[in-house]
C-alpha positions in Angstrom: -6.5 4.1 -0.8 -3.3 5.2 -2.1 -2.5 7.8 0.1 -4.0 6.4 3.0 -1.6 3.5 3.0 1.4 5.6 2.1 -0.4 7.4 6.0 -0.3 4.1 7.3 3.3 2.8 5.9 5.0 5.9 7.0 3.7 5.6 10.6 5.0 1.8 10.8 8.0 3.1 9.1 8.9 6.0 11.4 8.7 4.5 14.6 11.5 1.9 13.4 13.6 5.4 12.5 12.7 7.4 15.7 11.6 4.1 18.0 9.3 7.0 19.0 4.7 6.1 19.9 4.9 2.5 19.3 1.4 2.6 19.7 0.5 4.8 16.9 2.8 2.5 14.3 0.7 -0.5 16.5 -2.2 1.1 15.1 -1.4 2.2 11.4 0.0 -1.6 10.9 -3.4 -2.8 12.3 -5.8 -0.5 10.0 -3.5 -1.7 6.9 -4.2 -5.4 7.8 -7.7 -5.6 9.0 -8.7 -2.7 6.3 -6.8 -5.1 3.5 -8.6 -7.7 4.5 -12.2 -6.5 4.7 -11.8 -4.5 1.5 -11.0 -7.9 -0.1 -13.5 -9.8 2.0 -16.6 -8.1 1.9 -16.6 -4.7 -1.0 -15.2 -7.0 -3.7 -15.2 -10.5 -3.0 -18.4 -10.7 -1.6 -20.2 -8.5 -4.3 -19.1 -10.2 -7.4 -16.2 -7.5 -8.6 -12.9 -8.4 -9.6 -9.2 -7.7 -7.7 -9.5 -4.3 -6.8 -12.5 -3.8 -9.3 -10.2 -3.1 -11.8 -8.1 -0.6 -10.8 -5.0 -2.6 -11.2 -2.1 0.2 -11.2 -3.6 1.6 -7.8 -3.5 -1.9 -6.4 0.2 -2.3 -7.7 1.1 1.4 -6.2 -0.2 0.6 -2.7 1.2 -3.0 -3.2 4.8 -1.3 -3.5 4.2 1.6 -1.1 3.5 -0.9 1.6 5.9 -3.9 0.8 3.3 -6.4 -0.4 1.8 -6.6 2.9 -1.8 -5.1 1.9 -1.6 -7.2 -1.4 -0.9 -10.7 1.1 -3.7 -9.7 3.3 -6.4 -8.3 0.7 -5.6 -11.2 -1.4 -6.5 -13.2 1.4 -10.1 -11.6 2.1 -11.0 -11.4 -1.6 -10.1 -15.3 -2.2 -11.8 -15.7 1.3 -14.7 -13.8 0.4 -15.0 -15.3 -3.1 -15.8 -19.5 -1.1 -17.5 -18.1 1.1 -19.8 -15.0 0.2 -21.3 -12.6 3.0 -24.4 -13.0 0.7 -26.0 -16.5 -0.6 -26.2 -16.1 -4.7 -29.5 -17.2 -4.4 -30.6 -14.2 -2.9 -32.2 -11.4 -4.9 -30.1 -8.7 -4.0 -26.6 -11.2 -4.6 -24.2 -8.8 -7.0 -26.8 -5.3 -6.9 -25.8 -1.9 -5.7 -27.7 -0.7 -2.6 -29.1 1.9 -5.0 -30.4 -1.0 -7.4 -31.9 -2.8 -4.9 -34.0 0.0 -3.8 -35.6 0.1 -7.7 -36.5 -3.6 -7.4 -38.9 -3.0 -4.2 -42.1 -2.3 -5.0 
């Protein structure tokens, strides 16, 4: 993740310097929002892992590489995603690894 944002930021980031294929740094600013927020959403919130699943000093590293914008938006998802699951807790699966629910089946 860390390097893929540091991709991202220095797309955004050169197209301010060379105001050169705005729609490239279009692009790289939308995979850094919408992938923020899905990442928080619906791998960790959703599935019952904490902020990043632990891996705070790669959260703070991508959090400085791209100015706190990734940390605004992820934080979003995951808070998002933490009232209102993609999965009911009810459900058998709620919380399992794909690979664990394939052990429960029968």
């Amino acid at each position: 993740m860390v390097f893929a944002m540091l991709t991202c930021t220095g797309n955004v980031i050169g197209y301010f310097q060379n105001a050169e294929g705005p729609l490239l740094a279009g692009v790289m600013a939308a995979v850094m929002v919408v992938g923020a927020t899905v990442y928080g959403y619906a791998t960790d919130a959703s599935l019952g892992y904490p902020i990043a699943r632990g891996q705070y000093l790669q959260f703070v590293i991508v959090s400085v590489i791209t100015a706190g914008v990734f940390t605004v938006f992820y934080l979003g998802g995951y808070y998002a995603g933490k009232r209102w699951p993609l999965r009911r807790e009810q459900s058998v699966g709620y919380g399992k690894h794909s690979r664990q629910q394939k052990n429960d089946r029968r």
